[in-house]
C-alpha positions in Angstrom: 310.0 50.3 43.2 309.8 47.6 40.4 305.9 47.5 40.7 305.6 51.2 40.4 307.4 50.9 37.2 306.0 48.5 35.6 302.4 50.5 36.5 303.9 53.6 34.9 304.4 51.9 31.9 301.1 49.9 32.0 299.4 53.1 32.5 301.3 54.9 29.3 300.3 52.2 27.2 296.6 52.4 28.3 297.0 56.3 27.6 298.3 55.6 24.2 296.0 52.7 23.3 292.8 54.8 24.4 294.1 57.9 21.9 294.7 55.5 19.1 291.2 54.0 19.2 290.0 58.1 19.5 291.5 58.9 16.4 290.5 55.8 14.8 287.1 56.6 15.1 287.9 60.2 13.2 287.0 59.8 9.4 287.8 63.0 7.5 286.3 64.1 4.5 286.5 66.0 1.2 285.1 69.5 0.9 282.9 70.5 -2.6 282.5 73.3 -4.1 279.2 74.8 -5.8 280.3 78.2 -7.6 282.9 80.3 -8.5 281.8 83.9 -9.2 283.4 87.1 -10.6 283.1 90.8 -10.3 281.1 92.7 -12.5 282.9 95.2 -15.1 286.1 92.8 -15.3 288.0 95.1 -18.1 291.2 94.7 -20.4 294.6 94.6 -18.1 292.7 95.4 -14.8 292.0 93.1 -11.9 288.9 91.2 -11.1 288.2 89.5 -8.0 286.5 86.0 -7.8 284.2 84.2 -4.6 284.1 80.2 -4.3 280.9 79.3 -2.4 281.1 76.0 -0.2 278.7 73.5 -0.8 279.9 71.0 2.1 282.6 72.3 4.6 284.6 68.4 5.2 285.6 67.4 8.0 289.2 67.6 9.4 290.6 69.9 7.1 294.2 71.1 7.8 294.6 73.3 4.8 293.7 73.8 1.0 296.4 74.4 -2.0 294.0 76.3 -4.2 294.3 76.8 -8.0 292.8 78.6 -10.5 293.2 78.9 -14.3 292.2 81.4 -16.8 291.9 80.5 -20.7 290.0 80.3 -24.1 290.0 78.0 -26.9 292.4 75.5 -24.7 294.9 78.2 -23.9 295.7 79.7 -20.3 296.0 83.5 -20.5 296.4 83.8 -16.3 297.2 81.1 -13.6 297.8 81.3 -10.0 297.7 79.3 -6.7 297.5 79.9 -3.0 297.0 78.3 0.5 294.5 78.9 3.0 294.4 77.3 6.4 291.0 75.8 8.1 289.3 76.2 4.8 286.0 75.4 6.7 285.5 79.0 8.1 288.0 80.9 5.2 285.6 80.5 1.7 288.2 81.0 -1.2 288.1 84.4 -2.1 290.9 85.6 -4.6 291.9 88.4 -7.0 293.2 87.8 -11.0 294.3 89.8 -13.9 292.4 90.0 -16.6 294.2 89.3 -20.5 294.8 92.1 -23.0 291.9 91.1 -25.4 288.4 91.1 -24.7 286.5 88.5 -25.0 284.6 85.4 -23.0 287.0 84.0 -21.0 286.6 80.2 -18.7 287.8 80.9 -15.0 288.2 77.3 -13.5 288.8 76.7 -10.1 290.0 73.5 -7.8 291.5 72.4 -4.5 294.0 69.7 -2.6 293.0 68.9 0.7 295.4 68.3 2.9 293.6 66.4 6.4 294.3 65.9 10.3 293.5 62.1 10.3 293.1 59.6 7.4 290.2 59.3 4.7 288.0 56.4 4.1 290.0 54.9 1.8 293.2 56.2 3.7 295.8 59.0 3.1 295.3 62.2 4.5 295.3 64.3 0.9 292.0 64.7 -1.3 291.0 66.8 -4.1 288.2 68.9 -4.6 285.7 68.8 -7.6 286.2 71.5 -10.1 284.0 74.6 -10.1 283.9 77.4 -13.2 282.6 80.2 -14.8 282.3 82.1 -17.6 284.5 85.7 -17.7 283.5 88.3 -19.8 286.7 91.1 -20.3 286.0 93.8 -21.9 287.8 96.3 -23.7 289.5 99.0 -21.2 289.4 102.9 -22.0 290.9 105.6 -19.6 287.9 106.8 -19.5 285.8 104.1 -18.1 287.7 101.6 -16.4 291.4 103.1 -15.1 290.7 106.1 -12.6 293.2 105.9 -10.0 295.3 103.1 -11.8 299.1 104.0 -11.6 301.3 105.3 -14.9 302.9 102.2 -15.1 299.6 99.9 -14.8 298.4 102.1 -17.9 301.3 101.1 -19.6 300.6 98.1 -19.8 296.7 98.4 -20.0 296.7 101.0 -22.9 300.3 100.9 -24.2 300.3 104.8 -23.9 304.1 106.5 -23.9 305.7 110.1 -23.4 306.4 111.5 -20.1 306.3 115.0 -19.9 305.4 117.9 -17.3 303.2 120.7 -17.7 303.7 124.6 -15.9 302.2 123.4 -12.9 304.3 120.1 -12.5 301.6 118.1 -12.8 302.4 114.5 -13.8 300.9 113.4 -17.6 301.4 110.9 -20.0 300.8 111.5 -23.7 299.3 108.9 -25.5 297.8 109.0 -29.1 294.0 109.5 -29.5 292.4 106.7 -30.3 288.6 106.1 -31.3 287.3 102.5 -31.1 285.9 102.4 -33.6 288.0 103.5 -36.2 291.0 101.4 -37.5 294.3 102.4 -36.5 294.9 103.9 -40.3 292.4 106.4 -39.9 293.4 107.8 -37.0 295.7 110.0 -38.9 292.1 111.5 -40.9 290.9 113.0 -37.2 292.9 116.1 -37.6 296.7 117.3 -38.0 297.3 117.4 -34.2 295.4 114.8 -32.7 296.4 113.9 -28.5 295.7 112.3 -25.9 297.0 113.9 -22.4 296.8 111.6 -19.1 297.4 113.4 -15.6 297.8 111.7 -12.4 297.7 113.3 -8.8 300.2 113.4 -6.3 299.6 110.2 -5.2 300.5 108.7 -8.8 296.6 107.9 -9.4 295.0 109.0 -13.1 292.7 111.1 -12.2 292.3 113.5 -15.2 292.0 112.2 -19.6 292.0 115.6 -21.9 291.8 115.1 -25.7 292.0 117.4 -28.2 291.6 117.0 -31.6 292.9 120.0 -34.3 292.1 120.9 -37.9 292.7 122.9 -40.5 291.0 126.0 -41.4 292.5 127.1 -45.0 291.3 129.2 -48.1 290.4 127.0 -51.5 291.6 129.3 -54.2 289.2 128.6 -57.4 288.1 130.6 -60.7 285.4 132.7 -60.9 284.4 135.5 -63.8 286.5 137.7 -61.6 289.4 135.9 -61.6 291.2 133.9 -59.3 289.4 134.2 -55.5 290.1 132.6 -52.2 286.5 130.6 -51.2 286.7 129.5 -47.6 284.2 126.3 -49.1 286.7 124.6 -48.0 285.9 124.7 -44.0 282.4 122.4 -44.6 284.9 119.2 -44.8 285.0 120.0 -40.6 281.1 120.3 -40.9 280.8 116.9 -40.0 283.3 117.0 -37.5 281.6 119.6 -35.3 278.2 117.4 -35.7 279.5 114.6 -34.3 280.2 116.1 -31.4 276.7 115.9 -30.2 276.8 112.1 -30.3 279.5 110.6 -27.4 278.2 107.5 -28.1 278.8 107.4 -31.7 281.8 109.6 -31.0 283.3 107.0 -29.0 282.5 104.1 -29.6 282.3 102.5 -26.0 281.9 98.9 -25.9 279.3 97.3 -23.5 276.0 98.3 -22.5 277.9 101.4 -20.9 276.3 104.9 -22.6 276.5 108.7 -22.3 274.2 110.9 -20.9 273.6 114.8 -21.6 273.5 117.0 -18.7 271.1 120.1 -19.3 271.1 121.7 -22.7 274.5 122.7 -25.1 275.6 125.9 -24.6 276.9 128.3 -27.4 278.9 131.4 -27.6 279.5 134.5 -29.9 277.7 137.3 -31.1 276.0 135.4 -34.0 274.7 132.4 -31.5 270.9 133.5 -32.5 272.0 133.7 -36.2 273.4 129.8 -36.1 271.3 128.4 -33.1 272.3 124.8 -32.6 268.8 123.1 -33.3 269.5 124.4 -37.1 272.8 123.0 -37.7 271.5 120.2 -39.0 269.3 120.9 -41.5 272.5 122.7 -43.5 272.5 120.9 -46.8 274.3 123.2 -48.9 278.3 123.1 -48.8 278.2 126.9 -48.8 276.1 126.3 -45.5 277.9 124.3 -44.0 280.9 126.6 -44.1 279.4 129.8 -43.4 279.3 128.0 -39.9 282.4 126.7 -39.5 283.8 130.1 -40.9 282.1 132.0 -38.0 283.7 130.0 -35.9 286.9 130.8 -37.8 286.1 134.7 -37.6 285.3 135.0 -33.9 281.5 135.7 -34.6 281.0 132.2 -32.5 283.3 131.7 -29.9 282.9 128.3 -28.4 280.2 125.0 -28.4 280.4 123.4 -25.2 277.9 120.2 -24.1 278.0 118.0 -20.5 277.8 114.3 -20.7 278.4 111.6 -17.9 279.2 108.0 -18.8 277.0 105.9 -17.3 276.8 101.9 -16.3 274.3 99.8 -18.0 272.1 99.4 -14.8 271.0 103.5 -15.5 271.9 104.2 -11.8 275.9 104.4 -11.3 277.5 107.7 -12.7 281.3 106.7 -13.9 283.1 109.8 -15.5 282.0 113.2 -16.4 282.8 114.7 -20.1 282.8 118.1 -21.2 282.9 118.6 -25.0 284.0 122.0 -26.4 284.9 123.0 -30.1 286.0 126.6 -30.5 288.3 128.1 -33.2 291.9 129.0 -32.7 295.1 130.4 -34.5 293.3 129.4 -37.8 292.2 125.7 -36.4 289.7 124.0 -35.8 289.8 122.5 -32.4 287.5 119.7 -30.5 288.4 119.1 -27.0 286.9 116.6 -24.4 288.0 116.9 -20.6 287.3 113.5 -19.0 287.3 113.4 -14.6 286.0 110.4 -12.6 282.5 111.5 -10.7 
């Protein structure tokens, strides 16, 4: 009985010595990285999804603590960190938020290694070199960048306010109508009742931008040989208005490459649409021109200008959100109004 002990325990200590040399002869070592890339159309507020490509996969990997930091000028404007197990067949792939201000942003991304057996130079933690690249967020419009985003992520993308319900209990959002190009002062210059209307579906996704921008129509009294007279001169100051309607670009100012595109030819409506055809409107110099047409408007003679645009991507190809522009007349305004919906 002695001797079969003493063989059990010669045998164990084979075992053991025999899996010691095996894992001796196990060297692990440290992955590397060779790019980090980003998502095209990374906007203001939204998120943006990044790819690390593996150069060299290791060897013995148990897991990687990744990292990844987001900044400009030295300070980090987003952060985060996660864990992924067998990195050799799991390539870092990870989503981010992008800041509140545009602008060209670093993404920088690393890893600690943690192994199965020891390194070279022993321990069984390493870290990875650092890979990054350059983030370019842009500015963020409803119109462009937020179909299907949620009230409250709009909130904090566009800082819009003021819940309210329309007849068909709809859910909107009323924000103030803003132009990107014009400072925040003259925003009060675009009309006396200027809004923005945001309506979601039932599933809580934007899915429908109407703005609608009012003005003024109003008799100038002035002197004349007759006497005093009301002169309706004063309608050309909207002349300009109702031009720049048949600009988006210049009407919205989008940032990017992004542009609008007409779709088939404006359409105009009234009784005196041959009188004031549309190819004409420019060449009114004359004040009293200029308000002879916006005082048709005014009298019913034309009834409404409407024009189709879609927004498209800078590659030409990729429709993003249809527009319909319309400018009519109404209860002694003058009203523009563009219906934006995602194509």
């Amino acid at each position: 009985m002695k001797n079969k002990f003493l063989f059990s325990l010669l045998a164990v200590a084979v075992l053991l010595t025999m899996t010691g040399c095996e894992d001796d002869d196990k060297v692990a070592s440290v992955p590397s990285y060779a790019s980090v890339e980003v998502s095209d159309d990374i906007y203001t507020g939204q998120k943006g999804t990044a790819d690390v490509q593996i150069s060299y996969a290791g060897a013995y990997v148990l897991h990687a603590d990744n990292s990844y930091t987001l900044s400009k000028g030295g300070r980090i404007y987003g952060q985060g960190s996660f864990r992924v197990v067998d990195p050799r067949d799991n390539a870092p792939h990870f989503e981010f938020v992008a800041p509140s201000e545009p602008g060209i942003y670093s993404l920088n991304f690393s890893s600690r290694f943690s192994f199965y057996v020891d390194l070279p130079n022993g321990g069984i933690y390493g870290k990875s070199n650092s890979v990054s690249t350059q983030v370019n967020v842009m500015l963020a419009d409803a119109v462009d960048a937020c179909w299907g985003d949620s009230r409250e992520r709009l909130a904090q993308v566009l800082s819009v306010k003021d819940t309210l319900y329309d007849a068909s209990a709809c859910k909107v959002w009323k924000g103030r109508l803003a132009f990107y190009d014009m400072e925040a002062s003259d925003l009060d210059s675009l009309g006396e009742n200027s809004e923005r209307i945001y309506m979601f579906d039932a599933e809580g996704g934007l899915f429908k931008v109407e703005e609608r921008t009012a003005f003024a129509l109003k008799y100038k009294q002035s002197y004349k040989e007759s006497g005093v007279v009301n002169d309706s001169i004063s309608s050309m100051d909207i002349y300009p208005h109702l031009m720049g309607v048949g600009n988006m670009n210049t009407l919205m100012g989008i940032g990017s490459s992004d542009y609008y595109e007409k779709v088939g030819d404006p359409v105009l409506e009234g009784e005196a649409k041959d009188i004031y055809p549309i190819k004409d409107w420019g060449k009114y110099e004359a004040d009293e021109a200029k308000a002879k047409l916006i005082n048709a408007f005014w009298s019913g003679a034309l009834e409404s200008y409407s024009q189709e645009w879609v927004l498209m991507r800078e590659d030409g190809v990729t429709e993003v959100t249809k527009c319909t522009v319309r400018a009519y007349a109404k209860d002694d305004k003058f009203v523009i109004e563009r219906i934006f919906e995602k194509k």
